[in-house]
C-alpha positions as CSV (number, residue, x, y, z in Angstrom):
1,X,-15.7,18.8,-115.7
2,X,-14.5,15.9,-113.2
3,X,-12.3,13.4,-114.0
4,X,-11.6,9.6,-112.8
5,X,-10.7,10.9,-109.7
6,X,-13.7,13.1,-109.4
7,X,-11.3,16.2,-109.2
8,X,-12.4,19.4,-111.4
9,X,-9.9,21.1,-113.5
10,X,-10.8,23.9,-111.0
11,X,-9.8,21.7,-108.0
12,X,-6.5,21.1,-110.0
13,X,-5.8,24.8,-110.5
14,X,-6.3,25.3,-107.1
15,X,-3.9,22.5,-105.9
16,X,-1.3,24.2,-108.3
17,X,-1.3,27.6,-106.8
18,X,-1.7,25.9,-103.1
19,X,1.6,24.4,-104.2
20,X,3.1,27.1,-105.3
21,X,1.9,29.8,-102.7
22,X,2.9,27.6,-100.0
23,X,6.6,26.9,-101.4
24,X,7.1,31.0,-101.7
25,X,6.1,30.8,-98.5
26,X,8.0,28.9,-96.8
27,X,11.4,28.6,-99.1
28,X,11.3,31.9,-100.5
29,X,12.4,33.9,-102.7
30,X,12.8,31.1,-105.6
31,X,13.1,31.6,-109.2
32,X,10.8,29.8,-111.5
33,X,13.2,27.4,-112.7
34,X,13.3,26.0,-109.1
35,X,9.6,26.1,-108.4
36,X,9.5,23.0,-111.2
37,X,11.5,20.5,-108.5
38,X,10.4,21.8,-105.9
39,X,6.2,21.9,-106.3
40,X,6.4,18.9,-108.7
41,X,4.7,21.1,-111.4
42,X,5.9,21.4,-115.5
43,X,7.6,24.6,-116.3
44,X,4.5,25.3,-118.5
45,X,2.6,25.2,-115.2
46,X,4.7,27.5,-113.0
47,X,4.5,29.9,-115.2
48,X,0.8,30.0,-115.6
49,X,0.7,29.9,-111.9
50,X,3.3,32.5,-111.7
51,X,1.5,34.3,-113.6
52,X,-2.1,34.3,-112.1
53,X,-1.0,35.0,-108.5
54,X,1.4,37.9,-109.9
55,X,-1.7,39.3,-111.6
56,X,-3.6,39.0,-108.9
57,X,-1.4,41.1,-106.5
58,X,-0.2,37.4,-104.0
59,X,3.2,37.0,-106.0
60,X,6.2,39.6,-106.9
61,X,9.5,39.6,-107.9
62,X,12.3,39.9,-105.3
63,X,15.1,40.8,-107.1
64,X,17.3,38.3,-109.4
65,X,20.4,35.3,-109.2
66,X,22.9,34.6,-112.2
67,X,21.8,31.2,-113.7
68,X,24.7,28.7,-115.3
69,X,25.3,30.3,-118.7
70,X,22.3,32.1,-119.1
71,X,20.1,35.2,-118.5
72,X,20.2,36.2,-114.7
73,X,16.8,34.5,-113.5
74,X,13.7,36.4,-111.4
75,X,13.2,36.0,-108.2
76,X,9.6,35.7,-106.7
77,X,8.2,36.0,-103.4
78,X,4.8,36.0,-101.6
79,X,4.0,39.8,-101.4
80,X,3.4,40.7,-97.7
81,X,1.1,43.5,-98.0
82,X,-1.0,41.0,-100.6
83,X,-3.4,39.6,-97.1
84,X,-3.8,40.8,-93.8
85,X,-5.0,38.2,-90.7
86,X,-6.0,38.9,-87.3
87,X,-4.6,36.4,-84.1
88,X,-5.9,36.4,-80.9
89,X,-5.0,34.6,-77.6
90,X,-7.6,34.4,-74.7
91,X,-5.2,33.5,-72.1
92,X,-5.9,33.0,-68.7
93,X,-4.2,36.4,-67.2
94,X,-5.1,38.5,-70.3
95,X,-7.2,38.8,-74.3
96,X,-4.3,39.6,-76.5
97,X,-5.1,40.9,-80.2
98,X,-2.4,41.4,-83.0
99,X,-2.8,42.1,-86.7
100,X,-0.4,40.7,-88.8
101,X,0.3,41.1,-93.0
102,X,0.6,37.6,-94.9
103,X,4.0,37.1,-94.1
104,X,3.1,37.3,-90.2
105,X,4.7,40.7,-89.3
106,X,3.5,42.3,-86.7
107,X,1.9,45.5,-87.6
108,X,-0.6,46.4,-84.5
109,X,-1.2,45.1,-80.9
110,X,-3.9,45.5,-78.3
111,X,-3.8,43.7,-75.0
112,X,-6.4,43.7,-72.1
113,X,-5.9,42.6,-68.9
114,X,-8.5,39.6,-66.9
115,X,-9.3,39.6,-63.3
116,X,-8.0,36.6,-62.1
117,X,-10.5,33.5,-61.5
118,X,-13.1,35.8,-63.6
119,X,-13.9,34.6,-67.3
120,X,-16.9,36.7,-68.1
121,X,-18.2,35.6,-71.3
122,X,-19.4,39.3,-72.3
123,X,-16.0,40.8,-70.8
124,X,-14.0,38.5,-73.4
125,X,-16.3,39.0,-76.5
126,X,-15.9,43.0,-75.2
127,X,-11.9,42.7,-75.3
128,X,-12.1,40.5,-78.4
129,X,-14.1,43.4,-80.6
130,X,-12.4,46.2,-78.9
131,X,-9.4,45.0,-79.6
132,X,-10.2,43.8,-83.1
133,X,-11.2,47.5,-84.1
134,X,-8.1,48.6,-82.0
135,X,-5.3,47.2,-84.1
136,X,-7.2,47.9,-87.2
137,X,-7.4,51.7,-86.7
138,X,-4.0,51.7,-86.0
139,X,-2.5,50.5,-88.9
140,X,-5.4,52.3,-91.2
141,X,-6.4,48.9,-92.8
142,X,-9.9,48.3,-93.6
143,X,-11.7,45.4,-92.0
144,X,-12.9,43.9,-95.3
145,X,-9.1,43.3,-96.2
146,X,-8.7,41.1,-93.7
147,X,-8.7,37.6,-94.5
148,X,-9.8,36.1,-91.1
149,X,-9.6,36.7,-87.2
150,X,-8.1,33.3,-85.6
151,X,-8.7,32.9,-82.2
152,X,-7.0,30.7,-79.8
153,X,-9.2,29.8,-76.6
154,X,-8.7,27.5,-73.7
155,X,-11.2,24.6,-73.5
156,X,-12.7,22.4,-76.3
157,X,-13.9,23.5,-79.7
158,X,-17.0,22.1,-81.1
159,X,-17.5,22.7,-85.0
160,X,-22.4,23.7,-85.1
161,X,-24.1,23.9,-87.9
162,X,-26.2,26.7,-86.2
163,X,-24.3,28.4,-83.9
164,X,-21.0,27.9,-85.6
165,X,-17.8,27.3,-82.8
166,X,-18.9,26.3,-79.8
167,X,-16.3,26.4,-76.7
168,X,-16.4,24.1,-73.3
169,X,-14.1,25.4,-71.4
170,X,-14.9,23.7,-67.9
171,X,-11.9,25.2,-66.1
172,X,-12.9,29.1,-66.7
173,X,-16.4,27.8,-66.4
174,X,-17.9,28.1,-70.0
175,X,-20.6,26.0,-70.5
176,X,-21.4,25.5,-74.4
177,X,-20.7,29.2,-75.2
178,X,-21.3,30.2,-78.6
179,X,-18.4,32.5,-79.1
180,X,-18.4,32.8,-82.8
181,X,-22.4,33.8,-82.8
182,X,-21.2,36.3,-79.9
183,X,-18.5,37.3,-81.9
184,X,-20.8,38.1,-85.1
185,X,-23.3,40.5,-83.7
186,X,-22.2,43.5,-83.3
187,X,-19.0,42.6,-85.1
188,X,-17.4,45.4,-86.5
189,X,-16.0,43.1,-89.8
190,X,-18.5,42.5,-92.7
191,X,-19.6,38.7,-93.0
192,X,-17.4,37.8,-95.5
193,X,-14.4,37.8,-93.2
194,X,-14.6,34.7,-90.9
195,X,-13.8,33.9,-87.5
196,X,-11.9,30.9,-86.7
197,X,-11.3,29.6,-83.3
198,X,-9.7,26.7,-82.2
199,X,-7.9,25.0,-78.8
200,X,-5.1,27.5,-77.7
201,X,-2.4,25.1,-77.2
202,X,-3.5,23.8,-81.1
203,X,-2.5,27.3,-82.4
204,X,0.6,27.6,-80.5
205,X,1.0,24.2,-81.8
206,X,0.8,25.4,-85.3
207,X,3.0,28.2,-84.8
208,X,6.0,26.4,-83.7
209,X,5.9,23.3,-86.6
210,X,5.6,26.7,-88.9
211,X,8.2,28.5,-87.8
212,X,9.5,27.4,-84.1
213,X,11.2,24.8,-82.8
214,X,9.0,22.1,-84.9
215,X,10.1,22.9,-88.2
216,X,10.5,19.7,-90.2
217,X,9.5,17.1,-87.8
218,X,6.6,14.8,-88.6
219,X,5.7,13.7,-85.2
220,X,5.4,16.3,-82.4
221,X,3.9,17.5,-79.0
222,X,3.6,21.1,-78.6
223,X,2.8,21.8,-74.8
224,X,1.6,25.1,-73.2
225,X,2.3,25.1,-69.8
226,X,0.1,28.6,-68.9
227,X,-2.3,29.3,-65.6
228,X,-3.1,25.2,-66.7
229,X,-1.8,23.2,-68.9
230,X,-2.9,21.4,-72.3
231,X,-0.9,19.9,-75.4
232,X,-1.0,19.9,-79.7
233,X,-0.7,16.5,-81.1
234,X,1.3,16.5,-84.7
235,X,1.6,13.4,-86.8
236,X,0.9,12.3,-90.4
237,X,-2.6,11.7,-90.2
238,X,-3.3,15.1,-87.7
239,X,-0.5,17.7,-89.7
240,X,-3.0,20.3,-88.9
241,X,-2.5,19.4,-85.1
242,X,-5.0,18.0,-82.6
243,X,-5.9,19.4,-79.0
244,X,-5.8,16.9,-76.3
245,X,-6.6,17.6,-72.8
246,X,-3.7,16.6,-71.3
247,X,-4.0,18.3,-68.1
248,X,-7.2,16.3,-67.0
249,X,-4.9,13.2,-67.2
250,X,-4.8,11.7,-63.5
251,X,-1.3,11.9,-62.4
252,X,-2.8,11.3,-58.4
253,X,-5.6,8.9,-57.1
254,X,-7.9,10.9,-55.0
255,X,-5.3,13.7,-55.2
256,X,-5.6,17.3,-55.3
257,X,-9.0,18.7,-56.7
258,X,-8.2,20.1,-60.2
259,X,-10.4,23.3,-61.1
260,X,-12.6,21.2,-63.6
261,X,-13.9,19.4,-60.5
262,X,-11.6,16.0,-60.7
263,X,-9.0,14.6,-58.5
264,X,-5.2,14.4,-59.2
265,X,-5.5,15.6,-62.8
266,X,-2.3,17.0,-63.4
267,X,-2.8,20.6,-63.9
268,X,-3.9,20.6,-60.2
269,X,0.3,20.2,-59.7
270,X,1.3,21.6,-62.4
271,X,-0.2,24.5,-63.4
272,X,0.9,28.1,-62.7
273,X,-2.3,28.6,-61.1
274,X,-2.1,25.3,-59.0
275,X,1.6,26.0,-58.5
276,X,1.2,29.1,-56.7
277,X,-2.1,27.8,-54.8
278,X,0.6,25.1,-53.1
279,X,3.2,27.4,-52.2
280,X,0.6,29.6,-50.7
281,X,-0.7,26.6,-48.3
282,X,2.7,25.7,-47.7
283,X,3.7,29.1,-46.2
284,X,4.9,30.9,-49.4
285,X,5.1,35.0,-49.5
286,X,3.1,35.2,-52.7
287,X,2.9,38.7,-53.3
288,X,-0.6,40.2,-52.1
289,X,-2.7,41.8,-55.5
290,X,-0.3,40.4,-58.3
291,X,-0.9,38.4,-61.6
292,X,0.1,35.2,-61.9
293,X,3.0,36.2,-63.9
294,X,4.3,38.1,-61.3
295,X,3.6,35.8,-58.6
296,X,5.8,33.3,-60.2
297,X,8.7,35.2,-61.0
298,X,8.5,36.1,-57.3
299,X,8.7,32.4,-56.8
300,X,11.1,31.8,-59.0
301,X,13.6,34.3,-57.3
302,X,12.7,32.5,-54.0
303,X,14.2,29.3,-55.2
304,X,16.7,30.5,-57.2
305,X,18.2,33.4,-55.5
306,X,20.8,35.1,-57.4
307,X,24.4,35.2,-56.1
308,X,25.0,33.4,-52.9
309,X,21.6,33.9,-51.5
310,X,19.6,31.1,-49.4
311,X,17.0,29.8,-51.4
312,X,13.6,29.1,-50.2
313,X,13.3,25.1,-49.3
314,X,9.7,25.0,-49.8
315,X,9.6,26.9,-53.4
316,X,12.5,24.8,-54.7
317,X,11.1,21.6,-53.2
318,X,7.2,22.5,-55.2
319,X,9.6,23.6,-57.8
320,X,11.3,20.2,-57.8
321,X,8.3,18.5,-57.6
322,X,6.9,20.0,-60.2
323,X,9.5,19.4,-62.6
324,X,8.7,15.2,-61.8
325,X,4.9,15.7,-61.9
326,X,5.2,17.6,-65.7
327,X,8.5,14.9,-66.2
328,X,5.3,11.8,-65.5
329,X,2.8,13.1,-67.8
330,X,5.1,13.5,-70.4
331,X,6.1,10.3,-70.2
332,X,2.1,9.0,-71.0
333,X,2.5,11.6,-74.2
334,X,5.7,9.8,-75.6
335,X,4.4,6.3,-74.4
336,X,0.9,7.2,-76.4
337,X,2.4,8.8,-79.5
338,X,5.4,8.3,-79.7
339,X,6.5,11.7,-81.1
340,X,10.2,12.8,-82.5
341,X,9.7,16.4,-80.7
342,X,8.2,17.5,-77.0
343,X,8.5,21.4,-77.0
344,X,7.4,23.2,-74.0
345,X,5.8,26.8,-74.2
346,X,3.6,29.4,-72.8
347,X,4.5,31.8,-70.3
348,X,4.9,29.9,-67.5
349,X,7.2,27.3,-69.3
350,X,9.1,30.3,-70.5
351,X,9.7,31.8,-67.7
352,X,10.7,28.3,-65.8
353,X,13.1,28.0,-69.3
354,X,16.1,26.1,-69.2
355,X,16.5,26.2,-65.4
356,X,13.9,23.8,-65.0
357,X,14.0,21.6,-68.3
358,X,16.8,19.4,-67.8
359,X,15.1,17.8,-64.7
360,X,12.1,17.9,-67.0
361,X,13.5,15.8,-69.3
362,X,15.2,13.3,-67.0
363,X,11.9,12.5,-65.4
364,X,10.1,12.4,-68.5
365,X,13.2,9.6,-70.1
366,X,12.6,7.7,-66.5
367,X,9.0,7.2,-66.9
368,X,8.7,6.4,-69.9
369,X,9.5,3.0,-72.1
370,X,13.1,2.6,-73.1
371,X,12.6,2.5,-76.9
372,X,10.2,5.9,-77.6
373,X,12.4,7.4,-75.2
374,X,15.1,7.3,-76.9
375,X,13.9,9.1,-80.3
376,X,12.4,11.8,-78.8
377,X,14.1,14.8,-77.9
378,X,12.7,17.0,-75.1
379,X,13.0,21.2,-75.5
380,X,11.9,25.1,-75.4
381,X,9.0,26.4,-77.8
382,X,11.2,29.1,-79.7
383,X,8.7,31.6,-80.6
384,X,7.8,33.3,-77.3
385,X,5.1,34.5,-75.4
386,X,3.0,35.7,-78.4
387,X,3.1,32.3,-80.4
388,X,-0.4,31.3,-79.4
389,X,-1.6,34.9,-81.2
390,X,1.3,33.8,-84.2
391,X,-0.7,30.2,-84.0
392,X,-4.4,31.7,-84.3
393,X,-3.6,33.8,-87.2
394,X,-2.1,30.6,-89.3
395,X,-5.6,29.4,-88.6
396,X,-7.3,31.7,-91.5
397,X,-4.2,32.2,-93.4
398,X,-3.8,28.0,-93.7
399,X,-7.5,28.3,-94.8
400,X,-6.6,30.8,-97.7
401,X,-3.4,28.8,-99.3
402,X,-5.7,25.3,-99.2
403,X,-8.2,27.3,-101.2
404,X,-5.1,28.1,-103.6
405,X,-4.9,31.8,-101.9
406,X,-8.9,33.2,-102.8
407,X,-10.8,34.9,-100.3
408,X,-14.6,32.2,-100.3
409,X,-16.7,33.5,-102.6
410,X,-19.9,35.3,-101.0
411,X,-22.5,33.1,-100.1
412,X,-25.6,32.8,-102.9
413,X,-28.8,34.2,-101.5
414,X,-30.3,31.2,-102.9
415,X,-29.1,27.7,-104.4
416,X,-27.6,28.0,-108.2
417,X,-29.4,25.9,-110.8
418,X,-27.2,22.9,-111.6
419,X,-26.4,24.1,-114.9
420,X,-24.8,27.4,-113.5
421,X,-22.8,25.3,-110.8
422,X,-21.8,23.2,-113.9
423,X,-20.6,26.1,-115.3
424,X,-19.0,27.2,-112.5
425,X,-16.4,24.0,-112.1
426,X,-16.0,24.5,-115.9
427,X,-14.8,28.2,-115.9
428,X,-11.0,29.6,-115.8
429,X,-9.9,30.3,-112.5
């Protein structure tokens, strides 16, 4: 039955345990006393709640606190073993795979390297199933447990009716693949377990306003500064986060060709890949059949000698420059959005860190217009070099709190008459 509103009392119970699966979650353990304040809920309500998700295995108890006077009051917490997810990060130097439990605990990896410059559509779907039915066998966890794979992918996601997501990623040179269709045959989990996929910096993104360096601000730009280098818009009307190619800005007129084809976007400075490429031309020892990741550690020792060592005038100077190129197109993001928060991740901005942030930030305040410049604050991602994986599998996991923590129903081989559907909306849940 719907209301004014045109909500179902089954939409409401759903909102209800959404509410408080999601406080567990992320204030855990709390009694049930505060659950009232802090879900908005009656205490008739939490307790109903309480009591469904304890029944059906997503809630326990977590021990007990004295109260003011009065009987010592239960704990409860979101039970970790209760849902399993799946992350994965197609990067640009390698397909990582991790299974998590619900409360994101790492319980099996898989990792397979890429051959630089080579994006093979059928080599990545490969790594991607390999890898699913890797971490799976290790931790003896059927694949129907699971409540979805996320997968974090560079490029742009495009949501199909027939084909399901659909990726253009015109730097690695995927035209309109169909990843998730890829993904589904031969997959080795049942259809009922979903794949989501989504912009990698939008998962690492998510991960760091879960649990990173974002927690608790409302506006934010998550940036992951890899081989490229792309960005996560978070604000009020976008909390879920929203991909922008921020690397195909033009930083340079008729500047340095970019790998999507342009010139003077600025992932053509300041990239990893584009990094390297530069200090190559300019005369650089880049070390002959290394990664990426090694190469710019090599780099980075160049400029940054340790002890009383010459550095290398031509790594520090790209090094330098690179620092006001990123410093510029940081300025557009806080002159756009305005944002409380820039956070810098991904390997490559890792392993630059705080060396190479404070002149980061003083471009990026230079650029930029006096009055957003001065509320935002620039810093380091704080989850690592596995937050894009972390990122993807909130993607499925955010999907099973909003539907109040049930796995979808099956789909009907054919369309219920209205009167069952009627039924349906009416029924206990």
């Amino acid at each position: 039955m719907a209301g004014r509103n045109g909500r179902t009392v089954r939409d409401l119970r759903r909102a209800n345990r959404t509410a408080v699966l999601q406080r567990l979650y992320f204030d855990g353990p709390l009694s049930r006393f505060e659950l009232g304040p802090a879900t908005g809920l009656s205490s008739g309500s939490v307790s109903n709640v309480v009591a469904d998700l304890v029944a059906d295995g997503l809630v326990e108890e977590a021990g007990s606190v004295d109260s003011d006077g009065g009987r010592p009051r239960t704990l409860l917490r979101v039970a970790p073993g209760s849902g399993h997810m799946i992350g994965v990060d197609v990067g640009e130097t390698r397909v990582r795979v991790e299974l998590f439990d619900l409360t994101l605990t790492e319980l099996a990896r898989a990792e397979r390297p890429l051959t630089p410059q080579r994006y093979e559509v059928e080599v990545i779907v490969d790594h991607i199933r390999h890898g699913i039915a890797e971490v799976l066998d290790a931790a003896g966890l059927a694949p129907e447990r699971l409540l979805g794979v996320g997968i974090g992918v560079p490029g742009i996601v495009e949501r199909t009716p027939d084909r399901g997501a659909v990726v253009h990623g015109q730097t690695i040179g995927w035209d309109a693949v169909p990843l998730e269709a890829l993904l589904r045959t031969g997959s080795p989990l049942p259809d009922t377990v979903p794949y989501v996929i989504d912009n990698g910096a939008k998962t690492l993104g998510q991960a760091e306003m879960w649990f990173g360096a974002g927690r608790g601000a409302r506006n934010a730009v998550v940036v992951l500064f890899g081989s490229g280098v792309g960005a996560s818009l978070v604000t009020p009307d976008a909390d879920q986060g929203r991909a922008v190619e921020w690397g195909h800005l033009t930083v340079r007129v008729r500047g340095r060709r970019c790998r999507c084809g342009a010139l003077g976007c600025l992932e053509a400075y300041a990239g990893a890949e584009s990094l390297l490429a530069r200090w190559r031309e300019e005369g650089g020892s880049v070390p002959d059949g290394t990664d990426e990741e090694t190469a710019l550690t090599a780099m980075l020792a160049a400029a940054y000698p340790p002890g009383d060592g010459e550095p290398d005038p031509v790594a520090l100077a790209l090094l330098e420059e690179t620092a006001e190129y990123l410093g510029a197109g940081l300025s557009d993001l806080i002159n756009l959005f305005q944002p409380e928060r820039i956070l810098i991740g991904g390997w490559a901005g890792l392993a630059l860190g705080s060396r190479f942030l404070p002149a980061v930030r003083r471009h990026a305040l230079s650029y930029a217009l006096r009055h957003p410049a001065g509320k935002v604050t620039v810093g380091l991602g704080r989850l690592g070099p596995d937050a894009v994986t972390v990122g993807a599998a909130i993607l499925p996991l955010a999907d099973f709190f909003a539907r109040g923590g049930r796995r979808p129903d099956p789909a009907p081989e054919s369309p219920l008459p209205a009167w069952r559907t009627a039924l349906q909306e009416r029924a206990p849940r």
